[in-house]
N, C-alpha and C positions, 0 to 999 in steps of 0.2 A: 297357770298350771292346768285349768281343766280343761282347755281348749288342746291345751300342749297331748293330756291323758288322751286324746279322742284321737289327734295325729300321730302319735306315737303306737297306739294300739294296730292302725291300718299297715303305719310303715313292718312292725311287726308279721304281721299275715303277708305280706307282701316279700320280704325277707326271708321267709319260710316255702316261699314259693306258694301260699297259699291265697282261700279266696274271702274277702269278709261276709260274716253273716251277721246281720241287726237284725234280731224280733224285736217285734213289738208287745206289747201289754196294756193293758188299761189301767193307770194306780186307782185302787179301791173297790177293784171287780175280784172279788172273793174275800175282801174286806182287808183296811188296811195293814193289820198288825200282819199278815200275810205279805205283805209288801218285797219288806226285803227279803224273806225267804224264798221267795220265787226268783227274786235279781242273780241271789246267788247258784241257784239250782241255773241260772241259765249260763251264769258265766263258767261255774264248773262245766256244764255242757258245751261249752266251747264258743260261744256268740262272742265276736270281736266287743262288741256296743252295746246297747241294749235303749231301743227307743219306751220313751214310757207315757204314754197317752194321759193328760189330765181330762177328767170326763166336762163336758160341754152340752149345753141343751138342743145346742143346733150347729152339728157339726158335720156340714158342706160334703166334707172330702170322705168322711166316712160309711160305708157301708152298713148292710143289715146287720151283721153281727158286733160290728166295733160298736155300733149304734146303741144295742143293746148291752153291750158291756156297758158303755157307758152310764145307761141307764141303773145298771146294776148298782155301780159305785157312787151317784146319784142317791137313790135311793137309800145307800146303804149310809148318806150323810156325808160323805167324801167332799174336801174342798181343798182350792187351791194351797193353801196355809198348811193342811192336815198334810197333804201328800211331801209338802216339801220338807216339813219338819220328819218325816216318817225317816225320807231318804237321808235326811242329814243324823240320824243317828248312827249310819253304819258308814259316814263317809271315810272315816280314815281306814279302816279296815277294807272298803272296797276296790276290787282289783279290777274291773270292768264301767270303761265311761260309760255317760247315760245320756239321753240325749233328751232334754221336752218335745212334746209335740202338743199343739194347742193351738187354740186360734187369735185373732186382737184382741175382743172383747174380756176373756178373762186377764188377759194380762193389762188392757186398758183399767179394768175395773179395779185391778192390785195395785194399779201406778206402775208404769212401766221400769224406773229406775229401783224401787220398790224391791218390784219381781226379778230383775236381774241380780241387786243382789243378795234376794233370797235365795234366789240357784245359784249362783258361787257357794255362799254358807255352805250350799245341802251338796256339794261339789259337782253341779250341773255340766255337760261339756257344750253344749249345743241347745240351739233350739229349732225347731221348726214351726213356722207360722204359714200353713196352704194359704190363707187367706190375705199375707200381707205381698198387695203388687209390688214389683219391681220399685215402680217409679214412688213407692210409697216408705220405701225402708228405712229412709231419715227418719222415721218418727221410733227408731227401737234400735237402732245401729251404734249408738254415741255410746248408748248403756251397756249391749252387749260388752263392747270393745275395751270399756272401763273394768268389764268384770271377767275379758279374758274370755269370752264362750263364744260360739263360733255361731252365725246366723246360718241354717243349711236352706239353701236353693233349690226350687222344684223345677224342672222341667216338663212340660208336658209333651205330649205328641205331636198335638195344637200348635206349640210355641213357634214362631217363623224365626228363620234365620238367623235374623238379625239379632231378636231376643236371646235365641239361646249360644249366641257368643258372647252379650253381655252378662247372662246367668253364671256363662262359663267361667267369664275372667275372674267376677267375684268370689267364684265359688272355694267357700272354706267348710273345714272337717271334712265334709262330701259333696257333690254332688249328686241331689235326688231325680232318678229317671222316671220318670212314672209314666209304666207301662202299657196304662189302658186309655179309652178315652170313657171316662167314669169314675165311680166311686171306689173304694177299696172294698176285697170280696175276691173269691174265690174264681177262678176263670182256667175252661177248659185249655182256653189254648189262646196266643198271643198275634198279632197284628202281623203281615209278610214284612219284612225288609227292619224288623225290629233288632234283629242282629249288628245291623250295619249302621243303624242308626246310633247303636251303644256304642259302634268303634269308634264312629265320627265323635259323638260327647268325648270318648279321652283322649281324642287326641288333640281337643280344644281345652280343655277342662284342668282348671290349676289342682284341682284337688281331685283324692278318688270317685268312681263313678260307680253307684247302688244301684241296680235295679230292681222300683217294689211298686205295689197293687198287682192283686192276682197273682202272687206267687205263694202256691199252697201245695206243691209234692216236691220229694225229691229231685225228681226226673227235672221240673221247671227250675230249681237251685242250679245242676249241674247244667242245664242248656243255658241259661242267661248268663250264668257266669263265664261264659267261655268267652262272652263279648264284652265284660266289663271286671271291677273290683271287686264287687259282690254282690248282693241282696239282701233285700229289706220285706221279713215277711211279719204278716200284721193279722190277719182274722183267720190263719189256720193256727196260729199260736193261741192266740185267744182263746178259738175254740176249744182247742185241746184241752187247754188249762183248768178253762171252766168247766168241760167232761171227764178231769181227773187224768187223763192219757198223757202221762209224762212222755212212757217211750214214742207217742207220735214224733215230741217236740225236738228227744235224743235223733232220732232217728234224720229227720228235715237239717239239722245242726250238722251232723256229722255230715251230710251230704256233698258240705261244701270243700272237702277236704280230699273227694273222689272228682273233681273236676280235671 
């Protein structure tokens, strides 16, 4: 079922003629008992998904400000265990999948069968591991699939050919475009022939096609979207949240609906 909740939600937006939008969040950055109240402030706001960063001490793929969230919810005692139990309170009531993002080590450290089905419990749809290669995902694939959640796939710019036809075929819930050649963060403006490169992914690509890193205004929601299923925005939400600016978040959210 929560893998089903993740696919169902896209075909949805898609049906409407519309485009998906997954922010992100950090669970434990403003503290947890804030948790689900924020999940739901974003799905009334209209986010197909809702990615939700578990904090990490050394985390690769993110930027300065994910960084620092992280740190926030870190500091503020946040742990694997906490976030999950937090989320599995309001699971029956919640209308909007969610997706982990995190890297091997904490989930190595939970036991990986463990942590899958702790995110079933907590009604997890997905997860995203930047950190786990391709040719390494036997080691968290068997557990996923037992517990129904969907592995999601990164693609980078980087990726040759060949790679990201085999990204493509496997790719379930979504597939993740990622934008830059970098870290996640905020970016004036995006790489030439990025356009064409989002049509080639869907037209390869079993599942839908996100485009995220550096997507932080409006203006970049409605231009990427034109070339794929949606966006995945991650440290202008953050930011916002943690500077209190709901309407930024409203505002970025509705965007996707003026494509």
């Amino acid at each position: 079922m929560s893998k089903a909740m993740l696919d169902n939600a896209f075909q949805t937006v898609s049906q409407a003629g519309e485009k998906a939008f997954v922010p992100y969040i950090m669970a434990g950055d403003g503290g947890l008992d804030s948790l689900n109240e924020r999940i739901q402030f974003l799905a009334d706001s209209g986010a197909t998904g809702i990615e939700l960063g578990l904090p990490f001490s050394d985390p690769v793929a993110d930027g300065p400000t994910i960084q620092a969230a992280g740190i926030r919810a870190l500091e503020a005692g946040t742990t694997v265990r906490a976030v999950l139990d937090e989320v599995a309170k309001e699971k029956a009531s919640r209308n909007v999948p969610l997706v982990i993002m995190t890297y091997l080590n904490p989930v190595f450290a939970f036991g990986v069968e463990d942590f899958a089905s702790a995110c079933a419990a907590a009604g997890i749809s997905g997860l995203i591991l930047p950190d786990l290669p391709l040719e390494e995902e036997g080691l968290v694939v068997e557990a996923l699939q037992k517990h129904e959640i969907a592995l999601i796939r990164l693609v980078a710019l980087t990726s040759t050919p060949e790679r990201i036809r085999a990204l493509a075929e496997r790719a379930e819930g979504f597939l993740y475009a990622v934008t830059v050649a970098g870290t996640t963060g905020e970016r004036a403006t995006f790489v030439d022939q990025l356009g064409a490169h989002l049509q080639e992914l869907k037209k390869i690509s079993n599942a839908p096609v996100l485009a995220g890193f550096g997507v932080s205004t409006p203006a970049h929601v409605k231009e990427l979207s034109q070339y794929c299923d949606g966006v995945v925005v991650g440290s202008k939400i953050v930011d916002a949240l943690h500077q209190g600016d709901r309407q930024q978040v409203e505002e970025l959210i509705r965007a996707r609906k003026q494509v």
